[in-house]
Structure formats: C-alpha cells, structure tokens
C-alpha positions in Angstrom: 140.5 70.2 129.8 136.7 70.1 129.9 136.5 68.0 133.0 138.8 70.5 134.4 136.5 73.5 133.4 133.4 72.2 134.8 135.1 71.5 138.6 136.3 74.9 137.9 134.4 78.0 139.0 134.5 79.8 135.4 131.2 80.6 133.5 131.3 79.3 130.1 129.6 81.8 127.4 129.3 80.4 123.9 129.4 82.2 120.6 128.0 81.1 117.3 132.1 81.9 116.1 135.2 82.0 116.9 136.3 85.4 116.2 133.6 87.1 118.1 134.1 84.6 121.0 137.9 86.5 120.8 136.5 90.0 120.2 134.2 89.4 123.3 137.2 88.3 125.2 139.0 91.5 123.6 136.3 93.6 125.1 136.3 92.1 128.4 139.7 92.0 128.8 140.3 95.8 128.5 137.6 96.8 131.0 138.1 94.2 133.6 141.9 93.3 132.6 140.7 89.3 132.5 140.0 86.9 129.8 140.2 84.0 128.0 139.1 82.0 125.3 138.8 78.3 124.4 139.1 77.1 121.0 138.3 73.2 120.3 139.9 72.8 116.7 142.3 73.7 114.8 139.9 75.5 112.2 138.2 77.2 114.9 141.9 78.3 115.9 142.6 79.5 112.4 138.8 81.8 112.6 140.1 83.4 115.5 143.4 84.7 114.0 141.9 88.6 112.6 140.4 88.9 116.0 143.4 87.5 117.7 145.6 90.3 115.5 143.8 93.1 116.8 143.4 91.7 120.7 147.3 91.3 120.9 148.0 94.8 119.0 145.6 96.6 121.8 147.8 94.7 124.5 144.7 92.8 125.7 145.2 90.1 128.3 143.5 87.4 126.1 145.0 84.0 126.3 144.6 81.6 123.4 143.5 77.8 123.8 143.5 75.6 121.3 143.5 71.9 121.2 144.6 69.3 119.0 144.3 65.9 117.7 145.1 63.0 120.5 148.6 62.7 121.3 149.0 58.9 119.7 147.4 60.5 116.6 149.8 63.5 116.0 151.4 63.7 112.2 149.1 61.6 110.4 147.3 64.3 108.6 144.0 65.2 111.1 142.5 68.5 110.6 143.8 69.5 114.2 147.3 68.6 113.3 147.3 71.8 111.3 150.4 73.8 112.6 149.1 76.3 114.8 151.9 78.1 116.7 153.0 78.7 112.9 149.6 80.6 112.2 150.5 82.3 115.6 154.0 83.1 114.8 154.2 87.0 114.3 151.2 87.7 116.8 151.9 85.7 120.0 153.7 86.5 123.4 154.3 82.7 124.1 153.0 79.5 123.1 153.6 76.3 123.6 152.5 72.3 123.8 151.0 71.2 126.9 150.4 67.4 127.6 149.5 67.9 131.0 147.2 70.8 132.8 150.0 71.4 135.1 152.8 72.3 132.5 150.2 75.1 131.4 149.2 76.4 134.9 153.1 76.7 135.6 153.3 78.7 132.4 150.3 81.1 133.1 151.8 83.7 134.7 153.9 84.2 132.5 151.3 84.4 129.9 149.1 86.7 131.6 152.0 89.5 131.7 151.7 92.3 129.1 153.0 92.0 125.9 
C-alpha cells in the first residue's frame, strides 16, 4: 500500500501518535469534508479507537486503514492478527478485508458516504 502511496499524489503528514493523527484527520475532515488516515499495526489501530469514537459520532468523513500481519502468516498469534473489525464493531460504517488495492478502491465510495 506504500508503493501505492508514493506514485500517488497525497502528502503524507506524520504524527508522533495515532490518535492525534485521527483527531487531525477529524479536524480536516469537517472543514474541507476530506480525510484519511493510515495506521500500520494493529496497536497503532487499537490507539486510534477514542479518537476514532468521537470522528464517527461528529459524522466526519475519516476512513480508517489499518494493516495486518502477511496473509501466509494470519492466525498464528502476530500482534497484527489482533481482531480489529471486533475493536471497530459498535463505531464503524463498513469495514472489511482487502487482499488487493482494487477490492478497496471499488468499496470507497461507499465508504466515503455519511454515516
């Protein structure tokens, strides 16, 4: 997803922690009604969750990423196989596992709508 981002034209901004890398977003998001937010880990996910809380309740259009161990590596106990969309469950408008980039740009729209 990386590569991806660096062919893209998007400015990366990084913040010391994950929460205020959300609340930023948050902020963003209500003035210019775009933004997003990259998470690596799983505990970085799990950081983000209070600020994540408040950015859904305000009906902010911030969109969540959050990797994971590698695919081959999935259920044998990794940090990053932590069950995120559980963490996720009463605050998210969708979620969903994405192998490829193009199963999540097909679901974007959809994400980008208001809760």
């Amino acid at each position: 997803m990386l590569d991806t981002m660096f062919d893209a034209p998007l400015r990366m901004v990084d913040f010391r922690h994950e929460s205020g890398a959300v609340h930023a977003a948050d902020s963003y998001s209500r003035i210019l009604k775009k933004g997003a937010v990259m998470l690596s880990t799983t505990p970085g996910h799990a950081n983000a969750l209070p600020a994540l809380a408040n950015a859904i309740h305000s009906e902010a259009p911030v969109i969540n990423i959050a990797g994971s161990a590698e695919s081959p590596n999935l259920g044998r106990g990794a940090m990053q196989d932590l069950i995120r969309l559980m963490l996720l469950n009463r605050l998210r408008r969708g979620h969903g596992k994405f192998r490829h980039l193009h199963e999540f740009l097909s679901t974007l729209p959809w994400l980008l709508g208001r809760p």
